[in-house]
C-alpha distance (Angstrom), angle and dihedral (degrees) to the residues before:
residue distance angle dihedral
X1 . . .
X2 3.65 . .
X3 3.90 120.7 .
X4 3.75 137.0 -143.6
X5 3.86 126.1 -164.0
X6 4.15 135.0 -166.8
X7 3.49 137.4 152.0
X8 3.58 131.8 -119.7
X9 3.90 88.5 -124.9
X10 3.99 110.2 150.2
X11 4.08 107.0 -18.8
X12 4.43 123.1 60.9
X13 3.70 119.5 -72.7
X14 3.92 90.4 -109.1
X15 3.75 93.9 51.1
X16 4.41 86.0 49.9
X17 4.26 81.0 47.3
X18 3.63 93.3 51.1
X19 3.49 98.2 45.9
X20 4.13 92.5 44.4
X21 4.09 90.4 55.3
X22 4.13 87.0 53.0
X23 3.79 91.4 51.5
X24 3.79 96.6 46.4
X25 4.11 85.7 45.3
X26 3.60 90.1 36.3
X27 3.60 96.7 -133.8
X28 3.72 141.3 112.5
X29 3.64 119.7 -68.8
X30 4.29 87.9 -126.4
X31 4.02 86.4 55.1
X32 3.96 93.5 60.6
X33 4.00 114.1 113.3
X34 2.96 134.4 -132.1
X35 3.81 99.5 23.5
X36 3.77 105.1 -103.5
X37 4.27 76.3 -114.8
X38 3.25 95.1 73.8
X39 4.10 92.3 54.6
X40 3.53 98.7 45.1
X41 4.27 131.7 -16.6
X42 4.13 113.5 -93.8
X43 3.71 87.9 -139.0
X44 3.44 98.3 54.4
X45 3.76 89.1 49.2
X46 3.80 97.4 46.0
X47 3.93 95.3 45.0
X48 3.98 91.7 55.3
X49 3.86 85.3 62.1
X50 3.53 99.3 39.0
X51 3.38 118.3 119.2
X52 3.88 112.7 -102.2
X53 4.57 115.2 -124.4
X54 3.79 81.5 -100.7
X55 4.07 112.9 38.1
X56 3.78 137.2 -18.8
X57 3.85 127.2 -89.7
X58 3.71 107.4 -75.2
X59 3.91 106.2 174.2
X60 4.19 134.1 23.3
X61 3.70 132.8 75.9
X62 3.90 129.2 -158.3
X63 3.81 121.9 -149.3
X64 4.24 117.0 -158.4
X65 3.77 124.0 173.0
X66 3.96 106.9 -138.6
X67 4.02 121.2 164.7
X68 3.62 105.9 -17.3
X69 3.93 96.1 -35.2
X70 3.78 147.9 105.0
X71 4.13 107.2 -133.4
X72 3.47 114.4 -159.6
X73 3.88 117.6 -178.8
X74 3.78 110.1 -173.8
X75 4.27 120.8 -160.0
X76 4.10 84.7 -113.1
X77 3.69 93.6 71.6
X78 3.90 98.3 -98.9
X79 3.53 132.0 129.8
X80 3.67 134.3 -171.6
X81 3.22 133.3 -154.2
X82 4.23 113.5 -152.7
X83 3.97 108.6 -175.3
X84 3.14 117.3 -156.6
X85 4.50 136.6 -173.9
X86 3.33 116.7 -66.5
């Protein structure tokens, strides 16, 4: 299993998902299939992690399969990428 890592850093949690699966495919973001909408909703995903009136997000993780990959996105702002065998 090979693994790729980001951070959230400046742009939405699905956006930092989306661009991790094209680097650990090595393809364009465009080219990914299904949309990562149709495995879970990019909302959802980026309002967990949101920063709440009073601090940010300091604790939780949620793990999705999408592709052939394990996605964890971790409260700090990092996600990983675990590919697995197709």
């Amino acid at each position: 299993m090979e693994s790729v890592r980001t951070t959230v850093e400046k742009r939405s949690v699905s956006q930092a998902v989306i661009e991790a699966v094209a680097e650990a495919e090595g393809v364009d973001t465009e080219d990914l299939t299904p949309p990562l909408y149709d495995v879970v909703n990019p909302d959802a995903l980026d309002q967990l992690f949101s920063a709440t009136s009073t601090a940010g997000r300091t604790a939780g993780k949620v793990v999705f399969a999408y592709r052939t990959h394990e996605i964890t996105v971790s409260a700090d702002g990092l996600v990983r990428v675990e590919t697995g065998q197709e």
